[in-house]
N, C-alpha and C positions, 0 to 999 in steps of 0.2 A: 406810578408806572412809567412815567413820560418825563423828561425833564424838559422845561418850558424853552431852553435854548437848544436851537434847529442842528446844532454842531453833533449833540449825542445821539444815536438813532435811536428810537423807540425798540423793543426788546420786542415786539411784535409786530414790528412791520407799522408803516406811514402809507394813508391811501396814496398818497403822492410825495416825493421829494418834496420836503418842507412841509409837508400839508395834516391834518389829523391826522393822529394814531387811528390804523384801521379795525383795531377792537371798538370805538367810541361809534364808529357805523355797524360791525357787526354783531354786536351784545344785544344792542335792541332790536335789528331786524331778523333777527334770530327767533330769538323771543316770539317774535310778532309773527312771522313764520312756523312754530313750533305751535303759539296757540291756534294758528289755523289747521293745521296739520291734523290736531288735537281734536276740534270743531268737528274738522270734515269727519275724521275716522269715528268718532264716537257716532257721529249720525249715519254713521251707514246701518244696512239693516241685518246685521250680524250682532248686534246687540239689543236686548230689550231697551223700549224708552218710556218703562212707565217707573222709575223709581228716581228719587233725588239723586242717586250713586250715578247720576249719568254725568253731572258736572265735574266729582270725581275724577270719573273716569277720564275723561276730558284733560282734566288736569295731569291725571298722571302718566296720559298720552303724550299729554304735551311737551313734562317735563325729560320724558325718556329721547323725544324726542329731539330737545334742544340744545345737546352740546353737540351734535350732526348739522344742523340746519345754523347753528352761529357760525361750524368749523367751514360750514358750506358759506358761507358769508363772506368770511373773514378771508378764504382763497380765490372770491372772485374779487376780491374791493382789494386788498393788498397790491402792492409794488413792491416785486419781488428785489430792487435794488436797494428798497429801504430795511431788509431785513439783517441785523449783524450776523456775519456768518458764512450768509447762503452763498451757494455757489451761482456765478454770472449763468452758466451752463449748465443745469445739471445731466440734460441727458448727454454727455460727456463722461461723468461720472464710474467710478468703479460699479459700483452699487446699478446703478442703467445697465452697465454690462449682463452682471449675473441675470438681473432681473429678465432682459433679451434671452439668456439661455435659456433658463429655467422654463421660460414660454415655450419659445421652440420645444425643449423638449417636454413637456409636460403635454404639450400638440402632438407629437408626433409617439408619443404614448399612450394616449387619450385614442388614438387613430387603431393602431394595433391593439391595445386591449379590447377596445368596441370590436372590431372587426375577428380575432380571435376567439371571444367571448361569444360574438353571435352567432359562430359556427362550431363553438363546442357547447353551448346550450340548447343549439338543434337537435343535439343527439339526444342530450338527458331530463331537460327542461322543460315546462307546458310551452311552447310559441309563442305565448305572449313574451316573455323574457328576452327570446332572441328578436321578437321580432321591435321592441325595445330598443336594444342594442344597434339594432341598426339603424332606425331612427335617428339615434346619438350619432352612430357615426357618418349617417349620410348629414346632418346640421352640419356637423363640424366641417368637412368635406365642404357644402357650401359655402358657409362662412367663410374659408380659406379659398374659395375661387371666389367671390365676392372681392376681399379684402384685396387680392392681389393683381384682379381688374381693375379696381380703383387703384393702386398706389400703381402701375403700368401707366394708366391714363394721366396719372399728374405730374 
């Protein structure tokens, strides 16, 4: 995976300039995160625990859950400068752009749909529906005065 001299970068990223490949710390705490993961959720009381299939289950908690919790690994322990490729900046990026819009608007559509929806379901709907509807749209509404105090304030 890695060639032994520090000239060629590792194809996945170096926890540090010159230092392990940061798959060699995230493979195994992964793992070791995914079996607990696995633990925890098999003993919650959403499933029975009188039959041998709970260790099963466990396992195959575990396993579904371990290429998230390595990937989660592997993006905090990495050094983004040891990666061939990556961009120094990405949120610079074309790609950052669209994704900025797309928010924006997907926000500002999410807003009018709720808010239009909760006043044409008043007419024809039971009231729970709109009153749903507005729920969503008063969150979202908070969340965006939330977010836009905080980013004023820094």
């Amino acid at each position: 995976m890695c060639e032994k001299s520090t000239k060629k970068p590792c194809r996945f990223g170096r926890i540090k300039p010159g230092g392990p490949p940061a798959l060699r710390l995230a493979i195994p705490a992964g793992l070791v995160a995914a079996a607990v993961i696995g633990i925890a959720l098999q003993a919650a009381p959403v499933f029975p625990h009188n039959t041998m299939n709970a260790w099963l289950r466990a396992l195959l908690i575990g396993a579904c859950v371990a290429p998230a919790a390595i990937t989660l690994v592997w993006t905090v322990v990495v050094d983004r400068s040891t990666i061939p490729g990556a961009l120094p900046h990405p949120e610079h990026s074309v790609e950052c752009t669209w994704y900025d819009q797309a928010a924006k608007d997907s926000f500002h559509l999410l807003l009018a749909g709720t808010g239009l929806g909760a006043a044409l379901t008043s007419f024809w709907l039971p009231p729970m529906v709109s009153w749903t509807l507005i729920a969503v749209f008063a969150f979202a509404a908070l969340v965006f005065a939330v977010s836009y105090l905080v980013r004023r304030e820094s």
